[in-house]
Backbone as a ProteinNet text record, in pm:
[ID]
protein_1_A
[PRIMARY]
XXXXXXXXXXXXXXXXXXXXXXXXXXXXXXXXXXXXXXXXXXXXXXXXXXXXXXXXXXXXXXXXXXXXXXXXXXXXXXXXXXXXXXXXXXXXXXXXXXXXXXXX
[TERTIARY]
-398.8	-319.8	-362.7	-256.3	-303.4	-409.7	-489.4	-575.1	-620.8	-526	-514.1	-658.7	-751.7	-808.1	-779.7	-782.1	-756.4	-843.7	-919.3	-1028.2	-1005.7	-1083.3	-1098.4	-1223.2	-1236.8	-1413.5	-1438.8	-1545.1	-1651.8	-1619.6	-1535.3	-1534.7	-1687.2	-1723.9	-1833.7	-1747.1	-1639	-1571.4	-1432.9	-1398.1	-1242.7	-1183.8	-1069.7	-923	-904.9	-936.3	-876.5	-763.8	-662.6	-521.4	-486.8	-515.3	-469.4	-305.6	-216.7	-96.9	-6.9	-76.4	-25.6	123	233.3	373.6	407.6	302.6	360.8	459.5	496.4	578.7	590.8	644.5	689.9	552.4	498.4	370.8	329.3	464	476.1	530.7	571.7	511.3	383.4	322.1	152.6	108.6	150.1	40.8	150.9	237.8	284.1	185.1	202.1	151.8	-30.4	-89.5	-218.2	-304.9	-153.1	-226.1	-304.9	-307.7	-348.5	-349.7	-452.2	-499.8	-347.7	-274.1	-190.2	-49.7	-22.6	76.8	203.1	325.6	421.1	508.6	632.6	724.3	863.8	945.4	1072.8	1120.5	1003.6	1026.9	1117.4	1150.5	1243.5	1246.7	1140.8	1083.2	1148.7	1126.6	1182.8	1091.5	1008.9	858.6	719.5	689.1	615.5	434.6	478.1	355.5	295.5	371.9	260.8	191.7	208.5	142.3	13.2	-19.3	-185.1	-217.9	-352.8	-392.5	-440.9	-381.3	-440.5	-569.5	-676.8	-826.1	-833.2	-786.5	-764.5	-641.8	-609.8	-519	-347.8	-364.6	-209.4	-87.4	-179	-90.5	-52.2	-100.2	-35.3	101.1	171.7	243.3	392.5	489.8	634.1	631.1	701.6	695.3	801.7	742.1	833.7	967.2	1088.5	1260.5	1252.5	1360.4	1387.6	1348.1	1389	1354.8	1258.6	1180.3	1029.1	978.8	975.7	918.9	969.2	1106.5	1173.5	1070.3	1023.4	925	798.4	736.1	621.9	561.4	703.6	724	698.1	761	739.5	655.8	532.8	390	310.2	356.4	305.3	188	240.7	183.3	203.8	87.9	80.3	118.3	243.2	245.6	164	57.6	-30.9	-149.7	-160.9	-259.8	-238.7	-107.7	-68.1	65.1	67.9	246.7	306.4	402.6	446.9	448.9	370.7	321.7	510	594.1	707.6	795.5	776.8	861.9	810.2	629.1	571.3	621.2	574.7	612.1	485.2	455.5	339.6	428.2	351.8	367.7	316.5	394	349.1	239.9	124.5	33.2	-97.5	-223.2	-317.9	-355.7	-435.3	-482.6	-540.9	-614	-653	-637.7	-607.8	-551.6	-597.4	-724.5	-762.8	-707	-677.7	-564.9	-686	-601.1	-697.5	-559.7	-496.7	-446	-435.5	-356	-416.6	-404.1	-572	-595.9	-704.3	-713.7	-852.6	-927.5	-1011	-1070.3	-1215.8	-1265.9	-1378.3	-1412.4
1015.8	897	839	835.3	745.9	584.2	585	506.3	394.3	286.5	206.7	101.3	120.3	64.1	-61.9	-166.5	-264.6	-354.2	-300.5	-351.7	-477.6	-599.2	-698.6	-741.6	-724.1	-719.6	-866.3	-863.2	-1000.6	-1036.6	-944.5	-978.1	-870.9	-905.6	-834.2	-722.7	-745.3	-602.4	-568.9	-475.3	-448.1	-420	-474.3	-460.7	-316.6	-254.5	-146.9	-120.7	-71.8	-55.6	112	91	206.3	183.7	328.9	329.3	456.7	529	644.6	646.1	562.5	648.1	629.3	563.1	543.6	431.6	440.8	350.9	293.4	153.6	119.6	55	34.7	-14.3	-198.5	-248.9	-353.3	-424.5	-352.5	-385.3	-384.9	-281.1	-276	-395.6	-397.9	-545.5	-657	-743.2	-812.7	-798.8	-696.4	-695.1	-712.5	-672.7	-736.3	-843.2	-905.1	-1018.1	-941.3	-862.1	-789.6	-870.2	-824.5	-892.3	-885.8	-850	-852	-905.4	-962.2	-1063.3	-965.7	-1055.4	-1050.9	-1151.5	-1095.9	-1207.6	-1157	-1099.2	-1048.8	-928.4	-823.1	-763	-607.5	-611.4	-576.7	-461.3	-467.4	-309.7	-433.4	-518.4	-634.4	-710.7	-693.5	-805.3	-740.6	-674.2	-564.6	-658	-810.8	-879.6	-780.1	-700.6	-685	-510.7	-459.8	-340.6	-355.2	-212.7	-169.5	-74.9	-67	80.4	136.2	262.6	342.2	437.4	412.6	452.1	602.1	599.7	693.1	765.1	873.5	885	887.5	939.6	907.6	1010.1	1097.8	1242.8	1194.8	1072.3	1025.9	885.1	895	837.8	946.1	898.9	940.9	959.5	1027.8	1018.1	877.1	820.2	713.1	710	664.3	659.9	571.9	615.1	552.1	457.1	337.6	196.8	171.9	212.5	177	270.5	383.7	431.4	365.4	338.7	259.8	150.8	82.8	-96	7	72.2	145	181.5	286.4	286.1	163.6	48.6	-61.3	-95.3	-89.5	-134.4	-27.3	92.3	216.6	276.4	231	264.8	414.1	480.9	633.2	608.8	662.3	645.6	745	818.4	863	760.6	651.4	561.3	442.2	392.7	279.8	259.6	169.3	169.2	23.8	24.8	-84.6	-94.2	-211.4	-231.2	-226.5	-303.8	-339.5	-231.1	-104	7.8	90.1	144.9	287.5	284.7	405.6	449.9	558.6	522.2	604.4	725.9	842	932.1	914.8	975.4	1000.8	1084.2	1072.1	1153.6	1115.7	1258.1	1192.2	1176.7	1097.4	1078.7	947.9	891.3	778.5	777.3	630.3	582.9	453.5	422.7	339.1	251.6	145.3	6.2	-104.4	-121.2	-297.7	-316	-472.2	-546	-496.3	-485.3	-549.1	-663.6	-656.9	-750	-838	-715.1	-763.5	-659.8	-635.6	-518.7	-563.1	-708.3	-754.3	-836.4
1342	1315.8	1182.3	1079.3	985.3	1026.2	932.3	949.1	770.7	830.6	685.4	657.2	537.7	495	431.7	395.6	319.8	264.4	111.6	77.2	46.4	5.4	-43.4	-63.2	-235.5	-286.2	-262.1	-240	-188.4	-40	11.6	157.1	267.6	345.7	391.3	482.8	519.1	613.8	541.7	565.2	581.8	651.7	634.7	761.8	743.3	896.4	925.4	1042.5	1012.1	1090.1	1111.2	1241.1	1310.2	1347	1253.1	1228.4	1257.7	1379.1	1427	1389	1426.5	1403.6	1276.6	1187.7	1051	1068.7	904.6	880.7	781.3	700	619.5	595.4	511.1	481.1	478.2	436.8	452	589.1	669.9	836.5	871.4	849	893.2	818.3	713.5	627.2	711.1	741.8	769	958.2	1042.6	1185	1167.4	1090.1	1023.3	962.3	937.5	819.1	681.6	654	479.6	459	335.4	235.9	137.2	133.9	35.8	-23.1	-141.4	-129.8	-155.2	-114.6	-129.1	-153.7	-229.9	-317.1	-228.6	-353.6	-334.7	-241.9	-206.3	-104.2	-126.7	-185.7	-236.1	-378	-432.7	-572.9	-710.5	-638.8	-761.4	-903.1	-805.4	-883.1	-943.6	-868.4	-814.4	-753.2	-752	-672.8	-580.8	-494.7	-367.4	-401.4	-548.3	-581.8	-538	-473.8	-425.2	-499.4	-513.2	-552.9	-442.2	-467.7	-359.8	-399.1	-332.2	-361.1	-274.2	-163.6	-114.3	-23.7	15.5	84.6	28.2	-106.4	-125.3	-110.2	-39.8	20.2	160.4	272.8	362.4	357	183	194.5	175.2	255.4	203.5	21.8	-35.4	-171.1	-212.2	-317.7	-346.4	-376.8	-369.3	-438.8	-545.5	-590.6	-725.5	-760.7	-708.6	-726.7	-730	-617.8	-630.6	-777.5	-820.9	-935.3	-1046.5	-1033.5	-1186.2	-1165.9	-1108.7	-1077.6	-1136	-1113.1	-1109.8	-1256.2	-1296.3	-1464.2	-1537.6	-1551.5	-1593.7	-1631.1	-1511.5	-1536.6	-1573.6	-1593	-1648	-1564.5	-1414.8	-1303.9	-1236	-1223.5	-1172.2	-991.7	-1006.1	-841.9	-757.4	-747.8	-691.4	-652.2	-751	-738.6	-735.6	-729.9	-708.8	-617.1	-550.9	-449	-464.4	-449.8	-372.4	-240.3	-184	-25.3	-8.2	-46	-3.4	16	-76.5	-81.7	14.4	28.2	90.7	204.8	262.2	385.2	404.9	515.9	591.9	667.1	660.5	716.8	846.9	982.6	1080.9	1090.4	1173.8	1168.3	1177.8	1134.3	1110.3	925.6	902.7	753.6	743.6	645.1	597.1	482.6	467.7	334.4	302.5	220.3	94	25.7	80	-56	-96.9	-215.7	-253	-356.2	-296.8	-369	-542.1	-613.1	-753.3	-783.9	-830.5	-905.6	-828	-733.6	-607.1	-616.7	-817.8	-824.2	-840.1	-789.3	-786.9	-941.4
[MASK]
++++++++++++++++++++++++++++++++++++++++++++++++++++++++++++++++++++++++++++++++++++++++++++++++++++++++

């Protein structure tokens, strides 16, 4: 079962979310409380971008929209997502996030 990390430096633990059927990534952070913000929702803003530290072979590959937002910021979508766009693969894997701009 995917297994979502969610760092936040100067915190003493991290949120971990067990996410067996997968899913849209910004459900798991919304059913969690994440550390991570969100605006427009939508591949609009790109507020709720994560980097992904680990695990970025357990996401769906990104669509358009989300990479056109991605490009912009001259963001490598292997290492960065939009919480609002990803999609978790069903399965097992773990996968590594921290906010940007929650790089300590």
């Amino acid at each position: 079962m995917p297994l979502v990390i969610f760092e936040t430096p100067g915190e003493p633990t991290e949120l971990r979310v067990d996410t067996p059927e997968g899913g849209p990534l910004a459900e798991v952070c919304d059913r969690s409380a994440a550390p991570v913000p969100f605006a427009c929702r939508n591949a609009r803003c790109g507020t709720c971008r994560v980097d992904v530290l680990e695990g970025d072979d357990a996401f769906f590959p990104p669509e358009d929209r989300e990479l056109d937002l991605l490009d912009l910021f001259s963001d490598d979508p292997r290492k960065r997502r939009l919480a609002c766009s990803a999609v978790l693969c069903p399965g097992s894997g773990r996968v590594r996030l921290r906010a940007v701009g929650q790089d300590g």
